[in-house]
C-alpha positions as CSV (number, residue, x, y, z in Angstrom):
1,X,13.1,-2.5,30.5
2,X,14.9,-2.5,27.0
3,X,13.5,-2.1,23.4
4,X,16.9,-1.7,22.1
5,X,17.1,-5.6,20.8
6,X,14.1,-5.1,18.7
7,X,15.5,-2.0,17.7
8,X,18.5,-2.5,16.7
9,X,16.9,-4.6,14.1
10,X,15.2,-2.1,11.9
11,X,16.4,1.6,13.2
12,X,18.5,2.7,10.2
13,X,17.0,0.5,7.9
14,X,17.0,-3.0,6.9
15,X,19.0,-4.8,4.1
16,X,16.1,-7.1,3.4
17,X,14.0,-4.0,3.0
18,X,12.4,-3.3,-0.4
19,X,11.6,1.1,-0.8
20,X,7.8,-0.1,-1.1
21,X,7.3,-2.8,1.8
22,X,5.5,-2.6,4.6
23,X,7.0,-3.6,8.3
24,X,3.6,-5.5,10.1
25,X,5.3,-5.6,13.8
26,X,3.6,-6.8,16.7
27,X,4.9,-6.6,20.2
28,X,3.2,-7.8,23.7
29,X,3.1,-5.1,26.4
30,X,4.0,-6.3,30.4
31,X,3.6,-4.5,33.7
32,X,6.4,-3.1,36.1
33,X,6.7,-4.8,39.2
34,X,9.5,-4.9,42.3
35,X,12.8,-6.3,42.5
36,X,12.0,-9.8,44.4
37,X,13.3,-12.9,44.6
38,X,10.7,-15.1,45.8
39,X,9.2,-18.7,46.3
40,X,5.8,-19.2,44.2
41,X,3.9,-23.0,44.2
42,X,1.9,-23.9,41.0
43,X,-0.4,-27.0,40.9
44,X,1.5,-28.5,38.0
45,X,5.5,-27.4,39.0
46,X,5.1,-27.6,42.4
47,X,7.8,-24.5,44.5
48,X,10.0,-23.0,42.6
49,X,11.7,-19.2,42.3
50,X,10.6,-16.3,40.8
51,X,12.5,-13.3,39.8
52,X,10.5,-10.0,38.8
53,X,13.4,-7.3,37.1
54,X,13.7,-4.1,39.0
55,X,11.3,-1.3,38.0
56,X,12.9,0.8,35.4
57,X,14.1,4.4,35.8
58,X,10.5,6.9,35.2
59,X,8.1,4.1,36.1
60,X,6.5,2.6,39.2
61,X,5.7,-0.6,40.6
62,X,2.2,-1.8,38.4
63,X,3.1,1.0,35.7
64,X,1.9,-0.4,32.4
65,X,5.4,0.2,30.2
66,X,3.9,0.5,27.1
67,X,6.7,-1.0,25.3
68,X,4.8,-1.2,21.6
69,X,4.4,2.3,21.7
70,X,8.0,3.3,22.7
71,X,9.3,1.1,19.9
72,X,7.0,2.8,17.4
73,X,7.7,5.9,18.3
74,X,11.2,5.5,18.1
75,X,10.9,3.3,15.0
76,X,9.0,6.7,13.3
77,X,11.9,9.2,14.9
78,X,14.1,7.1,13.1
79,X,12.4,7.9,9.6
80,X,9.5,4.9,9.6
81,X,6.2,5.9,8.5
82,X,4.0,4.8,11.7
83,X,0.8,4.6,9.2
84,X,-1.5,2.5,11.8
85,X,-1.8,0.8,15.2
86,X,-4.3,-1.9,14.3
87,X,-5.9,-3.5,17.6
88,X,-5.5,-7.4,17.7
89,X,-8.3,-8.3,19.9
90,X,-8.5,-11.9,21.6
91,X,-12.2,-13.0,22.0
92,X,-10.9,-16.2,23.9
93,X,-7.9,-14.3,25.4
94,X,-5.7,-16.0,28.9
95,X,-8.1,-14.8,31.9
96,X,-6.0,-12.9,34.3
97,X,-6.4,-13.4,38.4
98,X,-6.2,-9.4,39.2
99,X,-8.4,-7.7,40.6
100,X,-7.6,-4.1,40.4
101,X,-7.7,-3.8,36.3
102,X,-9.2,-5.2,33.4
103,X,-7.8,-8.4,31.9
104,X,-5.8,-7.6,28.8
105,X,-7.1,-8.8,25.6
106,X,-5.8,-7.2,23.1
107,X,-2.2,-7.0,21.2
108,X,-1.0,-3.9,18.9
109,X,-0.1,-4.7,15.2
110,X,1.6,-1.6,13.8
111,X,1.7,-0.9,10.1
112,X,5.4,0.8,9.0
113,X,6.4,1.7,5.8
114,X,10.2,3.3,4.9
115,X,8.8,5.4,1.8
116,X,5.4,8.0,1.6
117,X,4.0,5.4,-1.0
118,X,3.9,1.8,-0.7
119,X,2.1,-1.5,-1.8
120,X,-1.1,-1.9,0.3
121,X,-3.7,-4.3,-1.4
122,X,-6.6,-3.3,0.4
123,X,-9.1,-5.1,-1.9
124,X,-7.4,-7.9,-0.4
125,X,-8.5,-7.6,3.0
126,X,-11.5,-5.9,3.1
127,X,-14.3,-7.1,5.2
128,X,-18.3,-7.3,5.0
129,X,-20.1,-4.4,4.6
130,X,-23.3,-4.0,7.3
131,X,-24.6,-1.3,4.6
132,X,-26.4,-3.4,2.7
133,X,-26.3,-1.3,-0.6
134,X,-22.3,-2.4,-0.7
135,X,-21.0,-5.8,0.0
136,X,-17.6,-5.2,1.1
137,X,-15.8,-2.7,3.1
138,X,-12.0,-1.1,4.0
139,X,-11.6,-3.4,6.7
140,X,-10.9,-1.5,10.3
141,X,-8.3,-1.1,12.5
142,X,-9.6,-3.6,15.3
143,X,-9.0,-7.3,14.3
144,X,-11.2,-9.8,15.9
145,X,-9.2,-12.7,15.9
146,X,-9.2,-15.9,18.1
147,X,-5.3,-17.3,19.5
148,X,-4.8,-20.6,18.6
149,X,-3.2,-23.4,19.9
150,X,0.2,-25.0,19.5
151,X,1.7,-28.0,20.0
152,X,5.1,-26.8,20.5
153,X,7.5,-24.8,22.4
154,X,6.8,-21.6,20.8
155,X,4.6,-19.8,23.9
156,X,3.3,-17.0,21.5
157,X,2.3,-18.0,18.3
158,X,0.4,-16.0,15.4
159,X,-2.8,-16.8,14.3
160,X,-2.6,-18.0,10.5
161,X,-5.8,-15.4,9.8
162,X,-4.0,-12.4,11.0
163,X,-0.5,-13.5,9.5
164,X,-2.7,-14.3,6.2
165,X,-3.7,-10.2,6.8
166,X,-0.8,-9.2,7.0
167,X,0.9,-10.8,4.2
168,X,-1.9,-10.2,1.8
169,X,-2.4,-7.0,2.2
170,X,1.1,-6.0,2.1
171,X,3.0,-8.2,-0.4
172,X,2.4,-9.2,-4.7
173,X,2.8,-12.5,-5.8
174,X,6.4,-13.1,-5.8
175,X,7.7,-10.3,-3.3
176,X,9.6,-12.0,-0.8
177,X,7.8,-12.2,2.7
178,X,10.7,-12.1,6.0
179,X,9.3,-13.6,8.9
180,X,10.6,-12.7,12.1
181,X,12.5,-14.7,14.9
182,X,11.6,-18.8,14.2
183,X,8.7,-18.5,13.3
184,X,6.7,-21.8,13.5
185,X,6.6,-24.5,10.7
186,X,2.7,-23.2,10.2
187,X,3.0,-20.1,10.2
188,X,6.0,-19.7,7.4
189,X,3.4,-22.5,5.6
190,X,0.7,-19.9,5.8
191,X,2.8,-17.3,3.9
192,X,3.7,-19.4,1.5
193,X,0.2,-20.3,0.5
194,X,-0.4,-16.5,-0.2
195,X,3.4,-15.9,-1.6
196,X,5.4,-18.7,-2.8
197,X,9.0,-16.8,-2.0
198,X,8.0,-16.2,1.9
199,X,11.1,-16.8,3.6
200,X,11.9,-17.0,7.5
201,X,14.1,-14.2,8.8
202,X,16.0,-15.9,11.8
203,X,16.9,-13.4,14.0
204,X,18.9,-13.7,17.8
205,X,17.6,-17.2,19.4
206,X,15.5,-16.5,22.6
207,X,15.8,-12.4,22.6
208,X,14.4,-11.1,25.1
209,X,13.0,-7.5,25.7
């Protein structure tokens, strides 16, 4: 198990960073399993290989790694401020055949900033109030959003709604927006709506962590 790819990209700082943006950075989390080298058969590919990476050194076999939380806190020993972990849950999440857990549906979005104070538009993004003697509310740190589907290669696409979030909240009219990795043809349009100088940040093809 390595974070350092992902790392490597902001510990330090980045170049493309203004002194009052906001870093939005979701990352997946993945279980440990044994070093195996095995046959598996799928209806659709039929036999093929399957090779699980060796556990890393401190965990177990089955340990959740918790990889978004080791790259935030890394990211806030570095000098980040780690201002929130906002829960992206997936009402229509994958089902999951285990049977000795509950299926995971829910992602991490963490909120960083490089500077105490920073643009957050949080008019922007708040949500309906269930008081009815206000209308609107500072929206909460658990997003109910459904994945959507994707015709292409890209195996983990954003949703538009919480890229729309995201960029809202955390950008004026006219800041430039950096989008990570290659970000989708719909997702970079979704910016754009919002901020006409979004831009696409490419970063290494295929990284892996």
């Amino acid at each position: 198990m390595s974070t350092s790819p992902i790392l490597s990209l902001f510990l330090g700082g980045s170049p493309n960073f203004s002194v009052d943006g906001t870093l939005w950075l979701n990352i997946g989390d993945s279980y440990t399993s044994a070093e195996e080298l095995g046959e598996t058969t799928t209806q659709k590919q039929g036999p093929r290989n399957v090779y699980r990476a060796p556990t890393p050194n401190g965990l177990k076999p089955k340990d959740l790694i918790g990889v978004p939380w080791r790259v935030a806190f890394a990211l806030q020993a570095d000098g980040w401020y780690l201002r929130s972990d906002l829960v992206w849950n997936k009402p229509n999440c994958q089902p999951e055949s285990v049977k000795d857990r509950p299926t995971r549906s829910h992602e991490y979005v963490f909120l960083f900033s490089k500077s105490e104070k920073y643009y957050y538009d949080h008019e922007s993004i708040q949500e309906p109030a269930q008081d009815h003697t206000q209308r609107r509310k500072n929206r909460r740190s658990v997003w109910n959003i459904n994945t959507e589907p994707y015709a292409g290669s890209h195996f983990a696409v954003f949703p538009r709604s919480l890229v729309s979030l995201c960029v809202a909240a955390g950008s004026r009219v006219g800041d430039r927006v950096l989008i990570h990795f290659s970000a989708p043809a719909q997702l970079v349009s979704c910016a754009t709506t919002l901020n006409a100088n979004a831009r696409v940040l490419r970063l290494v093809k295929n990284m892996r962590i």
